[in-house]
N, C-alpha and C positions, 0 to 999 in steps of 0.2 A: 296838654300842649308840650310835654318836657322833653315829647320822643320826636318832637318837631326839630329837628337837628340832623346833618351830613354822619355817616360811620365816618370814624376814628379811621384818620391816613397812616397804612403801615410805614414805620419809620424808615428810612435805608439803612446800609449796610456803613458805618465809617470804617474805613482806612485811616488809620494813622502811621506815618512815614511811607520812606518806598515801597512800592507797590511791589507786589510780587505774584509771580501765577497762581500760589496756595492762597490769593485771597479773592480772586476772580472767580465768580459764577464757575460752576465746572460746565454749564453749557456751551460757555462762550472761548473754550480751550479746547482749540482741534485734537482729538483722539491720533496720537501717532500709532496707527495701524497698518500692517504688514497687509498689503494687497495679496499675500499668499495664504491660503489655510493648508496647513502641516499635517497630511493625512498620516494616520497612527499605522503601521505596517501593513504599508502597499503591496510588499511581497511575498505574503504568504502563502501562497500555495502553489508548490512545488508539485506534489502530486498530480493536481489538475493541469500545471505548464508543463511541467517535461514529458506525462503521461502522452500527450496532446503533439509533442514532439519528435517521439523516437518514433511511436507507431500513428499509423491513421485513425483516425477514428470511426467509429462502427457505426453504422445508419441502421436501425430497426425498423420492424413494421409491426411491432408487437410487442406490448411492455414488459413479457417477458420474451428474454433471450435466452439462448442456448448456445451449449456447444458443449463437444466428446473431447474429456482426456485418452489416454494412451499411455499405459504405461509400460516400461521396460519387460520382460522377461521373468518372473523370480527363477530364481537358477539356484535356492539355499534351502536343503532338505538336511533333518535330524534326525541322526540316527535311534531309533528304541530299543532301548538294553542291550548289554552288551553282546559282540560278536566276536567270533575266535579269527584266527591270521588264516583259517579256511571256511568259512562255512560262506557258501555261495547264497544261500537267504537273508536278506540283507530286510529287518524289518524298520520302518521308519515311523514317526509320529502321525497319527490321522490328519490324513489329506494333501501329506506331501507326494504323495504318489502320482495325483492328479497332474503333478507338477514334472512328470517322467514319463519318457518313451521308452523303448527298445531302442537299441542302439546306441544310447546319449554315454557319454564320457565323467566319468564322474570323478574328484579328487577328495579326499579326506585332507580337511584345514589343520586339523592338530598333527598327521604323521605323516601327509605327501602322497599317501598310497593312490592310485593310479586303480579304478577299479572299469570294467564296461559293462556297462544294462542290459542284458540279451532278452527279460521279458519283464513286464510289468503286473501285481498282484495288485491284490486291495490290502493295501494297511505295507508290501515288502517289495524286492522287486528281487530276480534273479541275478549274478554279477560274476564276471569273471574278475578273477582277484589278482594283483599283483602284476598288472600289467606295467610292462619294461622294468621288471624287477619282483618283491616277492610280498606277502599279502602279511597284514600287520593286524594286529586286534584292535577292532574298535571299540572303542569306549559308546557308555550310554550319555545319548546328548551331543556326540563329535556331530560336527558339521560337513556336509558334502558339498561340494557343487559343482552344476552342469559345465563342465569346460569345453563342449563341443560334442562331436559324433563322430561314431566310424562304421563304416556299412563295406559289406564283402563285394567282388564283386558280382557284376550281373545278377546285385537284389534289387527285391522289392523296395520303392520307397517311405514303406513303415508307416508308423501313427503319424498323424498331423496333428501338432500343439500349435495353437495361438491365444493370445488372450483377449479377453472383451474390451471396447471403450467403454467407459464410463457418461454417462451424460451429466450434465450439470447446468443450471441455470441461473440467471439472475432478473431483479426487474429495473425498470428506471425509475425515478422517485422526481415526483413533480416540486420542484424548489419554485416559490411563489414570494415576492420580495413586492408589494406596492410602499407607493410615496406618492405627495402629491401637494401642490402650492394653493394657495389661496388665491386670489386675482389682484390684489391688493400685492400682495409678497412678490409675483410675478412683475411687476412696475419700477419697485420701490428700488432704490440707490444703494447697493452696498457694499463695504469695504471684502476683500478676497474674490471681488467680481460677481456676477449671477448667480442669483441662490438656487434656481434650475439646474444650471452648469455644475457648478460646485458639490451638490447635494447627488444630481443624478452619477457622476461620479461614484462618490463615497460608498452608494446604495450599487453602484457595478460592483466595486471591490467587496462589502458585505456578503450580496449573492456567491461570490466566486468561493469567499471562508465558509459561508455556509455548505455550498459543494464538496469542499475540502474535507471539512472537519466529516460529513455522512462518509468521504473515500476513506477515511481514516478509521472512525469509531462504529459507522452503520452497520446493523444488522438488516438481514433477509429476513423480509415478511410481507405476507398481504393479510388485510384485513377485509374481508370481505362484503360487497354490497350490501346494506341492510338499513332498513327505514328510509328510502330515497336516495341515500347515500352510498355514492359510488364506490369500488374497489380502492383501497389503497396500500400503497406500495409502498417499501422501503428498498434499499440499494443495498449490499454487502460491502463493508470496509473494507481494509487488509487485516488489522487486526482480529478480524470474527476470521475472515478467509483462510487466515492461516493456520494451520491445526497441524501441522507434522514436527514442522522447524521453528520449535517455540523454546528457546533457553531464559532458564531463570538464572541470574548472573548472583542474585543476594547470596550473599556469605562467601562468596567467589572473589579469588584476590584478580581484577582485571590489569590485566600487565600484555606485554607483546605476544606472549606465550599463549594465556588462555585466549587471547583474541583472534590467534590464528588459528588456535584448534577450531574457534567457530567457524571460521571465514574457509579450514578443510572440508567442510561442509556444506557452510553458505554457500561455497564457492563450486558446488560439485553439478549441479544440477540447474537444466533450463538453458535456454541459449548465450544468454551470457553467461552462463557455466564454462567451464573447463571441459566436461568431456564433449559435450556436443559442437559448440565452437571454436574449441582451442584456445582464442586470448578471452579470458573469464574476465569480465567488467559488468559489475552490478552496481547500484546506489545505496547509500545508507541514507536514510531519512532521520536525522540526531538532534535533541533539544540541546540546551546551550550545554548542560552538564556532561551529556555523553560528548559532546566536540573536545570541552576540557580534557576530561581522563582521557580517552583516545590522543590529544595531542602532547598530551603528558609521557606518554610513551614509545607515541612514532615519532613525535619532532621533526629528529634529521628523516626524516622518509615521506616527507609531506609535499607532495610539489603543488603548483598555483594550476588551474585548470578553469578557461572560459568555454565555457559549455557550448552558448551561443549568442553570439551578439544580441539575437532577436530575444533570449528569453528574459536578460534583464539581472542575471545572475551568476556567480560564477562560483565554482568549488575546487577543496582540497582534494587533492588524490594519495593514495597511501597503495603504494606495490607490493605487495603484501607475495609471501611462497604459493599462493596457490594462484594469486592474478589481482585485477586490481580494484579498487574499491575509491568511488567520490563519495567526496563528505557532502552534505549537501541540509543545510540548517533549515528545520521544522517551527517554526511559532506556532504552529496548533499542538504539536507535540509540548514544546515547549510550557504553553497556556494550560493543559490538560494533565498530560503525564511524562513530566520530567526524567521518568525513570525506565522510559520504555525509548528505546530504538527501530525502527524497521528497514532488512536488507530488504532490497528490490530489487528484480530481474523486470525490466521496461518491457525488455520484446514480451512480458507474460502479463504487461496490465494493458487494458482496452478502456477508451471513453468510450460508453454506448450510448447513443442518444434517440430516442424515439423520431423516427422522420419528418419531419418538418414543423419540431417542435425542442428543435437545438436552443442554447438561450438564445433571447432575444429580448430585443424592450421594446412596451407592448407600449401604443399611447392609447386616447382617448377614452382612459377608462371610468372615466365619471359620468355622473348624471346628469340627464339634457341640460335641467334649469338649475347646475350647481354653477357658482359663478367661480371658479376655479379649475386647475387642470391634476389628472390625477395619471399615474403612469407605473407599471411594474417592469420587475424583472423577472421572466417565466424560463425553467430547463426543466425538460422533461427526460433526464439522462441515470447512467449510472457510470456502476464501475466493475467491467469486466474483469476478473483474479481468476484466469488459466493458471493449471501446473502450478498449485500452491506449494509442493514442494521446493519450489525453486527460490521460494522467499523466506525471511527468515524474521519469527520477530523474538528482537533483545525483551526482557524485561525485568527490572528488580533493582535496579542500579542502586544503589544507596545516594540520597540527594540529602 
């Protein structure tokens, strides 16, 4: 009978003196919470906004895309061993030949000589020497090249040279982003508003970095169908894309000087280049450290520049002797490779997005009898890199 008794009443809590909030229940102390949630870099992808901007974007009907380069003329043959200030046999390194007619006009880069192509060999080509003046010895190795043509009259119009395009492709790469609330969560009262709202947000912006980071670091590949499993696709960065105009800057003191040697060149090719459009305006894609060094050294040559109202951003411009150049700050660069910069020529990147499978947000993607709502972000896009010469990637920085 001893257990015949009520349990023991937990005691309360005493207060002694003024009361104060640190001695109240913490339940019963309304949570001062900011009805905002403070998304962590809303802005990062420049690539995907301004890409999306300058040019339109490419509708596919086929995951993989296509399309032909074009390249200029080469016009630069080397001479093999040496030649006297007369010998009309002009031999040159295998396979520059290919790259000559009869008739073409040709200069010696190291001594000015002025020579014309009357016929074309294999491995030499025939040459009158010393034209509008008198014929010089060439050296092994001097460089030629084609400055034009001159044909007598009432001839024939000679060989015809052109050169090939090139084809080149890419695919689009399926980015798949689901989220999804519980039914309960869906209901329920919370501080920064709808956890729907809120969330399907955050998960817009996520899909877009992940877009970003594949325009930036992705490689070209498919894997192909195997055990039920479909083809899969990857996209091509700029970084993999660009293979010509790639400088290592390490060991390099970067000052105005060697920045514009690069930018002599950044700046040469592509439509925003100099020689095809005349005002050369590219983009630098720069983490925080290239903005540093860079503004360290242009300062006074930096002016403010709003791109456009709608994209939400705005950059430095620096006028540089060959044309002009927007700063325009990378957080995925940033996050990744602090050491690395990339020039871009806009009119030469394309969003290509498979048709009718641009992103979008997908609902109902749950199971009949789940008691919750489930929802993705689907793009089935890529990234078009035309004319990789026209871009240019920094790497090496010292950070």
């Amino acid at each position: 009978m001893a257990d015949f008794e009520p349990l023991p009443r937990t005691e309360p809590t005493t207060v002694t003196g003024y009361r104060a909030p640190e001695d109240l229940p913490s339940q019963r102390v309304v949570v001062d919470m900011s009805d905002k949630i403070v998304t962590f870099l809303p802005a990062a992808t420049p690539v995907l906004t301004v890409t999306g901007r300058i040019k339109a974007k490419r509708k596919t009907f086929n995951k993989k895309f296509e399309w032909l380069d074009k390249d200029i003329q080469p016009r630069k043959m080397t001479v093999s061993g040496a030649q006297t200030d007369v010998d009309t046999t002009i031999e040159l390194v295998a396979g520059d030949d290919a790259k000559l007619s009869a008739r073409y006009i040709l200069r010696n880069q190291r001594t000015g000589e002025i020579v014309l192509a009357t016929a074309v060999g294999a491995g030499s080509f025939t040459a009158v020497r010393g034209i509008g003046g008198t014929g010089i010895a060439m050296n092994d190795g001097d460089t030629l090249s084609i400055i034009g043509s001159s044909y007598p009259d009432n001839s024939l119009m000679g060989t015809m040279k052109s050169i090939n395009e090139f084809p080149n492709f890419g695919y689009t790469q399926i980015f798949r982003r689901p989220f999804g609330f519980s039914g309960r969560d869906l209901v329920t009262e919370l501080f920064g508003g709808n956890d729907k709202m809120t969330e399907t947000k955050w998960q817009a912006i996520e899909h877009k970095r992940d877009i970003e980071f594949s325009f930036i670091y992705g490689k070209r590949h498919l894997i192909p169908a195997a055990g039920g499993v479909k083809d899969t696709t990857f996209t091509q960065g700029l970084i993999n894309a660009v293979q010509t105009n790639v400088w290592n800057v390490g060991g390099v003191q970067l000052n105005k000087r060697t920045f514009d040697e690069m930018l002599e060149e950044g700046l040469r090719w592509g439509k925003g280049g100099r020689l095809q459009a005349g005002a050369a305006l590219k983009y630098l894609l720069a983490p925080s450290r290239w903005m540093t060094e860079i503004n360290g050294f242009v300062d006074n040559q930096l002016e403010y520049r709003v791109m456009d109202s709608e994209i939400g951003f705005s950059a430095m411009e620096y006028k540089s002797p060959h044309g002009r150049v927007r700063l325009i700050p990378s957080p995925v660069l940033d996050e990744n490779t602090p050491d690395t910069a990339i020039l871009v020529d806009f009119n030469h990147l394309e969003y290509a997005y498979l048709r009718q499978r641009d992103t979008r947000l997908m609902d109902n993607r749950e199971e009949n009898d789940r008691d919750g709502e489930a929802y993705e972000f689907l793009s089935d896009c890529g990234l078009l890199v035309e004319f990789e010469q026209s871009h240019v990637v920094l790497k090496g920085l010292s950070v």
